[in-house]
C-alpha positions, -999 to 999 in steps of 0.1 A, spaced: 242 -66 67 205 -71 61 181 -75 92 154 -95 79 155 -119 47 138 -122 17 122 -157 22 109 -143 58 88 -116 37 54 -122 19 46 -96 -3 8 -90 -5 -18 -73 -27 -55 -82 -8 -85 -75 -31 -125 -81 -31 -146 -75 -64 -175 -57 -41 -160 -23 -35 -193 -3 -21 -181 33 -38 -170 20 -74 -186 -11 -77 -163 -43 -95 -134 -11 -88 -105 -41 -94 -117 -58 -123 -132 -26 -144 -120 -17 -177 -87 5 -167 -63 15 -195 -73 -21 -215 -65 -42 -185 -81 -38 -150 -63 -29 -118 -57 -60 -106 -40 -71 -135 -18 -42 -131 -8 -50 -101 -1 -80 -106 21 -74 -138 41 -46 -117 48 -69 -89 61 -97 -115 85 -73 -131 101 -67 -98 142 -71 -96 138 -76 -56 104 -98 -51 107 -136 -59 69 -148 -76 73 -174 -44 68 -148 -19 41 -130 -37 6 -139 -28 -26 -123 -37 -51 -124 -9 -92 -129 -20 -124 -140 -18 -140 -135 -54 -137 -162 -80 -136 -136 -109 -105 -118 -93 -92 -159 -84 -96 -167 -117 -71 -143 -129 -49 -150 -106 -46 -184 -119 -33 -170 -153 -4 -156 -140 2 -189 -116 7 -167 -86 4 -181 -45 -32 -172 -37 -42 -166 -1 -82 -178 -3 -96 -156 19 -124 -156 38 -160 -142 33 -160 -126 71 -127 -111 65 -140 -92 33 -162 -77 52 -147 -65 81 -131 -35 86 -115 -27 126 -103 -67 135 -70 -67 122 -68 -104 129 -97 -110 111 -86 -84 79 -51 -100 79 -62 -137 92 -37 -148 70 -11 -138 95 -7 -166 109 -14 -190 75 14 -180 55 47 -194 67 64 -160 69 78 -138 93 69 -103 76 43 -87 57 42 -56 28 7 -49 17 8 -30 -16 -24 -10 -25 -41 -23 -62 -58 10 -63 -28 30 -67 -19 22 -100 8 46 -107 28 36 -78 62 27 -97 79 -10 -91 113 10 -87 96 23 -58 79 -6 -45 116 -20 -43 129 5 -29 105 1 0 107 -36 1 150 -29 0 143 -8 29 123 -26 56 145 -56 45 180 -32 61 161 -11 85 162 -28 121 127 -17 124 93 -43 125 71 -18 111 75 7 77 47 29 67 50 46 32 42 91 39 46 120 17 62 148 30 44 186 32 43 213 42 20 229 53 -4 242 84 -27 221 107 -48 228 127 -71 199 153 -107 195 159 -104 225 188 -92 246 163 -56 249 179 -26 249 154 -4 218 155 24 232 137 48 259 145 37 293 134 71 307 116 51 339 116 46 344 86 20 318 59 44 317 39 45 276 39 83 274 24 89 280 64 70 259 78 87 225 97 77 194 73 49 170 82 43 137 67 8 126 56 0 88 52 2 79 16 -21 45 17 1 27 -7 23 6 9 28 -6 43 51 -34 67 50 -52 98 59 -82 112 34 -118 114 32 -119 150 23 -84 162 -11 -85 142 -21 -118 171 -18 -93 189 -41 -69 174 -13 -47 164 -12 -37 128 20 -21 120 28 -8 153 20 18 180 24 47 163 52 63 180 82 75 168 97 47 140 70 22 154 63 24 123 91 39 111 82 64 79 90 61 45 89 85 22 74 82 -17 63 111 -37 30 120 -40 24 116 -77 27 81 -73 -1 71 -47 -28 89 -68 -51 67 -46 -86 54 -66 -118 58 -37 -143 71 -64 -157 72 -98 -139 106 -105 -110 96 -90 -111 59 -116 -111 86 -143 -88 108 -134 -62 79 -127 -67 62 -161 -59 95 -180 -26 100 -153 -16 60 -160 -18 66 -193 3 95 -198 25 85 -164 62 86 -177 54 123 -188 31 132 -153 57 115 -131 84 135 -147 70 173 -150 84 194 -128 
């Protein structure tokens, strides 16, 4: 039986047209759209995500004004929280705007993130008895901290087929519940399933930070069905 509902979850893609490293990153010329149109467009073809619990969060007319041609709940967001970057309450102020329980923020700049898997996640935190889901990759791999000690088992060999799996954040998607954020707690602690993990493969959440990277992901999107399915 499901945990949570669907009408307790609002489904989230937050924007701002000033990004410092690529600038006008959400509205520039990506594969003939932009990637907030893309976003958009993949969110809308969703079999689990009603339109009513989608809402785009933002500050910039430009990105407002194309939100208005796909008649989609926009959260107008203000010009402090575009700028700020620790204050959870004040990143997420809609927390305690939007009459919901829950929260999934999907990442615009990871445009081939599938919808399959974006339902799949939302499927998830919607069953799991958990507040908090936090999408990871899983690797292998060996690490080391800032002292230089080794953080995961030595097998004795560097041979990384033996080494015990990590998981790496994969900045795509993410859940947690309304209330915890008044709190100033965004997702949760950080301890084990607080959040609880969620793992997508790393194709998918080709994350966008940087020119090359806007390049890169244009040629990927465009040739996705074939780079999502080489093995």
């Amino acid at each position: 039986m499901a945990q949570k509902k669907i009408k307790d979850l609002a489904i989230i893609v937050q924007a701002r047209a000033n990004s410092t490293r690529i600038p006008n990153k959400m509205l520039k010329e990506f594969a003939n759209k932009n990637l907030f149109e893309i976003a958009i467009e993949k969110i809308l073809s969703s079999k689990v995500i009603p339109k009513d619990s989608f809402y785009v969060s933002l500050y910039d007319q430009e990105l407002k004004e194309i939100a208005k041609k796909y008649d989609i709940n926009i959260y107008h967001r203000s010009e402090k929280s575009v700028g700020e970057s620790k204050d959870t309450r004040v990143v997420s102020e809609w927390y305690n705007k939007l009459d919901r329980k829950y929260y999934i923020i999907i990442n615009a700049c990871c445009p081939i993130l599938t919808i399959e898997t974006i339902d799949s996640f939302v499927n998830h935190f919607l069953n799991s008895e958990n507040d908090s889901l936090f999408a990871v990759h899983e690797k292998k791999n060996f690490y080391w901290n800032t002292d230089g000690v080794l953080k995961t088992k030595y097998p004795g060999t560097m041979d990384t087929k033996l080494v015990e799996t990590c998981y790496e954040a994969a900045h795509c998607l993410y859940a947690g519940k309304m209330s915890r954020i008044e709190q100033g707690i965004y997702l949760g602690n950080f301890v084990k399933n607080d959040p609880e993990l969620f793992v997508v493969h790393e194709k998918e959440t080709f994350d966008i930070d940087y020119e090359w990277q806007f390049k890169i992901a244009e040629v990927l999107y465009k040739n996705k069905e074939y780079f999502l399915n080489e093995k």
